[in-house]
N, C-alpha and C positions, 0 to 999 in steps of 0.2 A: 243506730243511726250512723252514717256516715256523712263526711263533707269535701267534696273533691272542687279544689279549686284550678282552674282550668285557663286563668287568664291570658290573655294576650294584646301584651300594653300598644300592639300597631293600627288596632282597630279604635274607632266611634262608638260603635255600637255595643252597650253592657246587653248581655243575656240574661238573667235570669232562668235555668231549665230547674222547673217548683213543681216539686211533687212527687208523689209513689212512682216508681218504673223501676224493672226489673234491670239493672246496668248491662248484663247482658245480651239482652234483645237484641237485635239487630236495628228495627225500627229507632229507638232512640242514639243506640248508637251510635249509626251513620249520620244521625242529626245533627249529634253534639260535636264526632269528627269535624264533621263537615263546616259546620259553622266554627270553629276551632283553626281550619285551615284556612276560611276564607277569609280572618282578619277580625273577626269576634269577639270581644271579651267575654266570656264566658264562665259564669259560676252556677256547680251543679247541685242542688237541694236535694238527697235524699232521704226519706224516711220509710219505714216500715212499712207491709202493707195491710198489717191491723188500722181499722178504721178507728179505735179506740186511741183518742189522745195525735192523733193525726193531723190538727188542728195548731193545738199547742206544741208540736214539736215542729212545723213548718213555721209559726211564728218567730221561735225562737231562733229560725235558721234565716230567716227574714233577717230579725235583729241583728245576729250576727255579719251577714254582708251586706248592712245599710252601714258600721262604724265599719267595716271592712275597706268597703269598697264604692262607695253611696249609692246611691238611684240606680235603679238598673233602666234603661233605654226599652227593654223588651222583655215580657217575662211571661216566658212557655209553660202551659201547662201541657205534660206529655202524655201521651197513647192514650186514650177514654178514659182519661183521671175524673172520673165526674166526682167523684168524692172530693176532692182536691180543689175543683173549679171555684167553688163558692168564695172563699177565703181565698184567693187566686185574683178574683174581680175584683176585692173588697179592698186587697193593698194597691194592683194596678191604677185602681182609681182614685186612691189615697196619692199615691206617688209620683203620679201621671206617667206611666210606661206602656208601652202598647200590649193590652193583650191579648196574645195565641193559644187558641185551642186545639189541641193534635186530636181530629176528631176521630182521624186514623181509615177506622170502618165507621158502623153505625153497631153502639151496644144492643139498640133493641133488635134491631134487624138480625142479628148473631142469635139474641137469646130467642126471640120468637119465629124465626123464620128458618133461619140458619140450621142452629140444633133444635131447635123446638123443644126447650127445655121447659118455658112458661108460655101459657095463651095469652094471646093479645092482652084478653078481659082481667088476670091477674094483677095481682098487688103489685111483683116484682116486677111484671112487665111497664103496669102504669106508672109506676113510681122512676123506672128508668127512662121511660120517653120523658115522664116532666124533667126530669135533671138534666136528660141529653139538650132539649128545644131550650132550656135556661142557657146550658152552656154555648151552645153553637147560635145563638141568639144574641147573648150579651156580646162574644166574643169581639175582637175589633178582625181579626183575622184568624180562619178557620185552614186547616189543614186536611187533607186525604191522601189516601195511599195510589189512587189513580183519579182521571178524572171522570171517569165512569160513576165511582163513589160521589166525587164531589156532587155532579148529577143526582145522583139517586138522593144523597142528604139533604142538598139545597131542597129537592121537590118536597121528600118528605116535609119537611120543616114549614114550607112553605116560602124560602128565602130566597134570596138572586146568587147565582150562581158566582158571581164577580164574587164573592164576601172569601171563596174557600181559593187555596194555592194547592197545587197536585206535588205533593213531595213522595217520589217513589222510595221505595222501600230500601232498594242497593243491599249493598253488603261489606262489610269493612275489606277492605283491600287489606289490610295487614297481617289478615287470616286466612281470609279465603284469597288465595293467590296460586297459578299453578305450580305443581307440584311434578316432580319424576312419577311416572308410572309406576304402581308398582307391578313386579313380576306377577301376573296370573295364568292361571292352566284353564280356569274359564271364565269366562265370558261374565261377568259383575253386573248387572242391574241392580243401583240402590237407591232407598227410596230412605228418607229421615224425616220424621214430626209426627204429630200425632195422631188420632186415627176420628176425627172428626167426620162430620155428612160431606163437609166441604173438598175432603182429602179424597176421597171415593176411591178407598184403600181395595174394596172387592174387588174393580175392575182388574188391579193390578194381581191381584190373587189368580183371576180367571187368565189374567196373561200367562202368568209364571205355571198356568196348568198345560196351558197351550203350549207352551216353547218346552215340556220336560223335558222333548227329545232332541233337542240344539244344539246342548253344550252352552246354556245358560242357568244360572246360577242367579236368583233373587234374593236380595236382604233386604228385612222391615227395619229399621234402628227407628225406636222412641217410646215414651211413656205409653203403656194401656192403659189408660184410666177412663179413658172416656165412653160416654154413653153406649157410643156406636160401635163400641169394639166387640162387642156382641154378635152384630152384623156379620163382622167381620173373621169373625170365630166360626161363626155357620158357613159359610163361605168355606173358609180352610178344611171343615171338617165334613162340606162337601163334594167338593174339589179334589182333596188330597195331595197337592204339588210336593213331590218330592225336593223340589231344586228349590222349594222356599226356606229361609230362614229367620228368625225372629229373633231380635237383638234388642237387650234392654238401649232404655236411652243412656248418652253419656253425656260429658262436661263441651262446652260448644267449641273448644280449644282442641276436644281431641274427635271433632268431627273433621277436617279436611282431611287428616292424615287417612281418615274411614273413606271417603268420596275417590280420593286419587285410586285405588284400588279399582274402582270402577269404570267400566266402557261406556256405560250409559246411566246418566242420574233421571229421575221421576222428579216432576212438580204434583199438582194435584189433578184431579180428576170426578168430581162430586159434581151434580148436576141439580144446580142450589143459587139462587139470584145472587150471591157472596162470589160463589166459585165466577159468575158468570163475570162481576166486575174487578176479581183481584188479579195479578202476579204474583207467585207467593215468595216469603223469605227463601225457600229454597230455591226456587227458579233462579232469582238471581247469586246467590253463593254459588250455585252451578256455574253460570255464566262465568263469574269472576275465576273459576280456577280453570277454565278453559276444557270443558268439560260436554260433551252433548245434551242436549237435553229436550224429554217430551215433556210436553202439558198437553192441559183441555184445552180444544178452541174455544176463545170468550174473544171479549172486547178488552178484557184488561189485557191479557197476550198480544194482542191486536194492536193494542196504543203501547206496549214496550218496543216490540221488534217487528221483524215480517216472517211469519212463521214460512218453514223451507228456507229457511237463510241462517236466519240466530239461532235458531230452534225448532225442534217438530209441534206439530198440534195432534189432537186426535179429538172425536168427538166423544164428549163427557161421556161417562160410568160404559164406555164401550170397550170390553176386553179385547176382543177378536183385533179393531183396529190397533188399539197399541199393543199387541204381541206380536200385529202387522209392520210397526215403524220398527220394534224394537229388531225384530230379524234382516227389517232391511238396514238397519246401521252395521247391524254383525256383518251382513255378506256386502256391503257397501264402504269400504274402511275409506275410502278417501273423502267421500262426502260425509262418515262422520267426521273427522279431521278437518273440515272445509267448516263445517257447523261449528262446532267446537272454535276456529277463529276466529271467526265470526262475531260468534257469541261474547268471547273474551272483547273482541276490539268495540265493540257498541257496549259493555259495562265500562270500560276504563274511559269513554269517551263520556257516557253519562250519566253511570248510576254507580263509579265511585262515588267516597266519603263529599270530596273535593268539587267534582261538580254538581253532586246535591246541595250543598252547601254555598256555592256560588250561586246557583238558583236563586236558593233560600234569602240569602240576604240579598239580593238584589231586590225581591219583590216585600221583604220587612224596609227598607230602605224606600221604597217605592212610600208607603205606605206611613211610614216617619212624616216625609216630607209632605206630604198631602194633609197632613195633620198639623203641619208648622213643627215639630219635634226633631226636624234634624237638618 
């Protein structure tokens, strides 16, 4: 377990961020910055992500920042912590603090739609819609990663859409920030994350068959572990791209130094009702280091930027179009240079740490006061 206290004595508002989350995510990340920089108090709870005894160790991290630091004003429960939510409610409402659910995406939507890992009718499936409709339910204020999702969750659930805040995804500016070029002889298309339905890794495969003769050069960087990496195996091994490469994944610290190297980074490309409403973490860590960058045309791309200006689109699992945008960034250098600023000056304007975080607490404050709480 760890305890990272994060306070900042200029702010009203005590945080509470309670629960399991991987500190390196990006998602909670930029949350915790953010709210941090905008005048926050903030104390960050974390425990293990064994479910076993998960209860008992947030308790006692409760205990600890009640003789700490008393009542917390707000207290987050982060990324689809469904596990976490229960006991999350139970002090909230002991305490009287507002509580937020970072509903993020939608877990069932991911496990049964998404990857189609379980059918709707399953244990794992039902069991996850009841916790998800408990938590995005009880919540006092719900969270998403665009407001596409929020949409899609409200309907599901059956709830008003007023209930969810659209906190985008961002990127720590303190990492991903641009960087010198480095020297290449060719031409770098990189792509990082996993190899999920949503990422629609094959298209990218069938690009990098198409351009072998360009003087482009592709890398995969990330975990294989998934399902669909299978897919994506068949793919390689019928394709055969010479100018691909597969790179284990690394530590998130020694990603930009990987990305600078590149003329052109990849978002995702999966053609999957998830794909349709996200921006993904990498979309914007591209942005932030001032970098070009394609995705799929969705609606989530659509409410970040205006595709042709911040960013290219191409139409999902479609190889031919994006080995179409990618060749015209090569023989286009000034309009990728034009994108790429772009790019950069619409993240530092609104999906750094800072103005997520400005957001955020403006509409928890919103939300204080309407309750009589602040």
């Amino acid at each position: 377990m760890q305890f990272t206290d994060c306070s900042f004595k200029i702010g009203l508002m005590r945080v509470w961020y309670f629960g399991y989350f991987p500190e390196w995510y990006p998602r909670n990340r930029v949350i915790r910055k953010g709210l941090a920089k905008a005048g926050a108090q903030l104390l960050t709870a974390v425990v293990p992500p064994q479910r076993l005894w998960r209860w008992p160790r947030l308790l006692l991290k409760a205990a600890g920042m009640l003789v700490r630091s008393g009542k917390p004003t707000v207290l987050i429960v982060p990324e689809v912590d469904l596990e976490s939510f229960p006991l999350a409610w139970i002090l909230a409402r002991l305490l009287g603090a507002l509580l937020v659910y970072d509903a993020f995406y939608s877990r069932w939507d991911a496990l049964v739609n998404d990857e189609k890992e379980s059918a709707a009718g399953s244990l794992k499936a039902r069991l996850t819609r009841f916790l998800e409709k408990f938590a995005i339910s009880r919540a006092d204020l719900c969270l998403a990663d665009s407001d596409a999702h929020a949409e899609y969750i409200a309907e599901l659930y059956q709830l008003p859409k007023s209930k969810f805040e659209t906190v985008y995804i961002g990127a720590d500016d303190e990492l991903f920030h641009p960087l010198p070029a480095a020297e290449a002889e060719k031409f770098i298309v990189h792509y990082n994350g996993f190899y999920h339905r949503l990422q629609g890794a094959p298209a990218i495969i069938e690009a990098a068959a198409l351009l072998k003769d360009e003087g482009i050069e592709f890398e995969m960087v990330g975990k294989r572990a998934s399902p669909a990496f299978k897919e994506v195996m068949d793919k390689v091994e019928k394709m055969k791209p010479p100018n691909l490469t597969f790179v284990d994944t690394m530590p998130i610290d020694q990603m930009p130094g990987r990305m600078a190297r590149a003329a052109v980074c990849l978002g995702i490309f999966g053609k999957t009702g998830f794909g349709e409403r996200v921006f993904p973490n990498k979309g914007f860590q591209t942005l932030a280091m001032g970098i070009p960058l394609i995705t799929r045309e969705s609606r989530g791309a659509r409410e970040v930027g205006n595709p042709g200006e911040h960013f290219l689109t191409v139409p999902a699992e479609d190889g031919k179009a994006l080995a179409e945008a990618i060749l015209f960034l090569k023989n286009n250098p000034e309009k990728r240079k034009a994108i790429a600023r772009s790019g950069l000056e619409l993240f530092l304007k609104r999906f750094a740490p800072e103005p997520v975080g400005r957001a955020l607490l403006g509409r928890l404050e919103q939300e204080l006061k309407a309750r009589g709480k602040l």
